[in-house]
C-alpha positions, 0 to 999 in steps of 0.5 A: 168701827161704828157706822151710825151717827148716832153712836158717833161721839158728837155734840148735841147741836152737830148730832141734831143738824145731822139729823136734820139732814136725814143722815143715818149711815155713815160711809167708809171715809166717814167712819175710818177718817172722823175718829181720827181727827177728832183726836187731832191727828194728821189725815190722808184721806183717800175715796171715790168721789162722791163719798161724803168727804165733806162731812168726813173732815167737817163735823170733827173740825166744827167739834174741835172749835166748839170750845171756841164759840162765842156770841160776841159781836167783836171780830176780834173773838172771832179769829180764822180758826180753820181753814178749808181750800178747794180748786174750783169755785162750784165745790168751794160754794158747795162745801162752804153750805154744807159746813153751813148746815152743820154748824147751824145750831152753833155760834160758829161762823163761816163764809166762802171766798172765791173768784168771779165775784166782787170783793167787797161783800166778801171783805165785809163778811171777813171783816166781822170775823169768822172761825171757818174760812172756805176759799180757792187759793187764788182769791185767799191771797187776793184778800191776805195781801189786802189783809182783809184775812189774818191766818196766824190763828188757824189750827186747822188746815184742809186740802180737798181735791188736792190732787185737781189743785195739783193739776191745775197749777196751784202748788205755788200759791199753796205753798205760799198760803201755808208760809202764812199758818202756824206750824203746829197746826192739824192738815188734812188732806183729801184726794180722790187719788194718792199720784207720786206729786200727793205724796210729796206735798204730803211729806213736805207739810204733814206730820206723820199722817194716818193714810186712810184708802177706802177703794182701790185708787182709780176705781169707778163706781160699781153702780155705774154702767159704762159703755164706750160706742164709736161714733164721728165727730158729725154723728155724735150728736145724733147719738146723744139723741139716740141714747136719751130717747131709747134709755128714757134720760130726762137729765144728764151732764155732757163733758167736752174737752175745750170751752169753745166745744163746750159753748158750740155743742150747747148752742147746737143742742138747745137748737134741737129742742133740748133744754140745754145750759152750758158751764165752763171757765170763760162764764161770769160767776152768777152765770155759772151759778145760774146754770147749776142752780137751774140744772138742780131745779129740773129747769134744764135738762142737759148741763153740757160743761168742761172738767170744771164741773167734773169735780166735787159737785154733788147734784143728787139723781143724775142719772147719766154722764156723756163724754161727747169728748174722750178727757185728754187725762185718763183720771178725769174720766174717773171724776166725770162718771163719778157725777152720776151713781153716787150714794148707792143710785144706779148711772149711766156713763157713755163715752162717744169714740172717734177713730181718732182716740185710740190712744186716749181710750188706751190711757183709760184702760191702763188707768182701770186696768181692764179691757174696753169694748167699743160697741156699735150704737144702733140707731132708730128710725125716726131719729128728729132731723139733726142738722147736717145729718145725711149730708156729705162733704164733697171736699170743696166747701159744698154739701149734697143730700145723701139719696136715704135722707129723701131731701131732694135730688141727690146731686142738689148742691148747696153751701152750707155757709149760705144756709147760715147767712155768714156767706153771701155769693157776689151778685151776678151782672146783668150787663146783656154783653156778658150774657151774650155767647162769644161770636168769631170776628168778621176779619181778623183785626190786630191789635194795636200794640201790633199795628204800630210795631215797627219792622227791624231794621238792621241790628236794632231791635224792634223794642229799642226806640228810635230818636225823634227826627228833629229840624237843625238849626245849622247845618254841617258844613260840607267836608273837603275831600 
């Protein structure tokens, strides 16, 4: 099997563009899957992330529709001819330049369509026609119901991450979209894992695919040192700051399992004096391609993000990957580090334990199938001062100094809500009579309800009301004996 561009079979203008990027070497995936689908074959394609999957389905493809290209202005002559579906709008973007960078010595034409963005420049760019169509499902069906994209021509059909699209619950949409294609058509499929629900959607749309499996499913980059180290919910910021100055990381994703987390912990790092941009599903579009984008450019050294990010992108010399939190599913901790150490560099992976998740480190361990070590981070001296850092919560709403912070006496209380002007205490009064210290009466005086209580007389109760005595008008009459 070759593994140079070079002797690849290629056309002249995709060999140049190639070139042009400074690509040599093909990677396993590259080599195994391209001479596959150049004769047409169905693909199950399965490898690390990071591995260059991308070109492993797209330079083939692109090869496959050059007896297709033309430099007519009519969008008639230019029908959707493959089309390529990804989860996330981050990796659809990516993938849809990539494709661009291939076929620029082309007549080819592609474009991207996906969610967070307005549909109009993205309908007028399908209304001029396009051979390759890059989408997330959920805005592809946006446009087909509008009949801003015709399918009925494709002839090439990939699902890349299809295991993430899996996870995130587009089965139904994915099935919708490929009611709308061709039967006799080509579909790959690429995975970073081949999980029992990959399997069947493999059987259900693809005709007798050839399975290509460059690493064993699930494993992690050789090339990515990884440590587990225990620390609480309160401390874990410090130690990001620990590993950062003692490893000398100028940049790094950190991961978090909620949005919320994930804007909070931002908020709190960029207070500390990190340049810090956060990524997760409630940004606008343009704002999570703002954070990329300064991310890339050096503008920002810390990308604190959710699981959106933990997929297919690929930003080159990374050098370290935080899981602030452990990842709810085993298998994205396998992504999440894949973000650092691609194409042969050197990572680091830190994943910050709680006593609190022992049960996710154990999923993590049947996953890679070896036993994880939680190791004690030390800590130096002149750490910066990281709030609430060395305070301790007296279990009723207050925090005191601890004595090793230096911060004043000990017992000082304080509200930390205070401290951030969301609590304010209610005004003392400064009537003198409550300023005054109690003084014992004179004599003893009762109280009203007292002095006005009449004696019990008889039967009656003291608490029945007697009847107002009233002058009659006339009197009885005496009665006879």
């Amino acid at each position: 099997m070759t593994s140079s561009f070079s002797n690849l079979s290629l056309a002249e203008p995709l060999a140049r563009a190639v070139a042009e990027m400074g690509y040599e070497s093909m990677t396993p995936i590259q080599a195994q899957a391209i001479p596959v689908v150049l004769t047409g074959q169905d693909v199950m394609g399965a490898a690390q992330t990071g591995t260059g999957k991308t070109a492993a389905f797209s330079l083939p493809l692109l090869q496959r529709l050059l007896k297709h290209e033309n430099s007519s202005t009519s969008p008639a002559r230019h029908p959707v001819r493959a089309l390529v579906l990804l989860p996330t709008r981050e990796l659809a973007d990516q993938v849809a330049q990539q494709i661009a960078l291939y076929a620029k010595h082309t007549k080819l034409r592609s474009t991207v369509v996906f969610g967070g963005m307005d549909m109009k420049p993205q309908t007028l760019e399908l209304k001029k026609g396009v051979e390759v169509l890059v989408a997330t499902p959920g805005r592809l069906l946006d446009h087909i119901e509008a009949k801003n994209a015709v399918l009925n021509q494709v002839e090439y059909v990939v699902l890349d991450e299809a295991d993430r699209m899996l996870d995130i619950g587009f089965l139904p949409d994915l099935q919708r979209i490929l009611s709308y294609l061709p039967k006799q058509r080509t579909t790959l499929l690429f995975s970073a894992t081949f999980s029992p629900e990959i399997k069947r959607l493999a059987s259900s749309y693809l005709q007798n695919p050839v399975t290509i499996e460059v690493a064993r499913p699930n494993e992690t980059a050789s090339t990515v040192e990884q440590h587990f180290y225990s620390a609480n919910d309160e401390g874990k910021r410090h130690a990001i700051h620990q590993v950062l100055k003692s490893r000398g990381i100028k940049q790094a994703f950190i991961f978090v399992n909620s949005k919320l987390g994930c804007a909070r912990l931002a908020r709190s790092l960029e207070r500390e004096g990190l340049k810090t941009a956060a990524l997760h599903g409630d940004k606008s579009q343009d704002e999570r391609l703002k954070a990329l984008e300064a991310f890339k450019n050096g503008a920002v050294d810390l990308l604190v993000c959710t699981d959106v990010a933990a997929r297919g992108l690929d930003i080159k010399d990374v050098p370290a990957v935080f899981n602030f939190d452990v990842p709810f599913n085993a298998e994205d901790y396998v992504h999440r580090i894949g973000r650092t150490g691609r194409a042969g560099a050197s990572g680091l992976a830190v994943t910050l334990v709680s006593g609190s998740d022992a049960r996710l480190v154990a999923d993590i361990e049947k996953l890679l199938k070896k036993k994880i070590e939680i190791e004690a981070l030390e800590y130096d001296e002149d750490q910066p001062n990281i709030r609430n850092q060395g305070r301790i919560n007296d279990g009723r709403r207050h925090w005191r100094e601890s004595e090793a912070q230096g911060g004043g006496a000990p017992d000082r209380e304080r509200s930390p809500r205070g401290q951030r002007g969301g609590f304010r205490p209610a005004p003392v009064s400064r009537d003198p009579f409550f300023d005054r210290p109690y003084e014992t009466p004179a004599e003893e005086v009762k109280p009203a309800w007292e002095a006005t209580e009449r004696a019990a007389t008889g039967r009656i109760s003291p608490n029945i009301k007697p009847k107002r005595k009233v002058a009659a008008l006339f009197k009885a009459p005496d009665t006879v004996a």
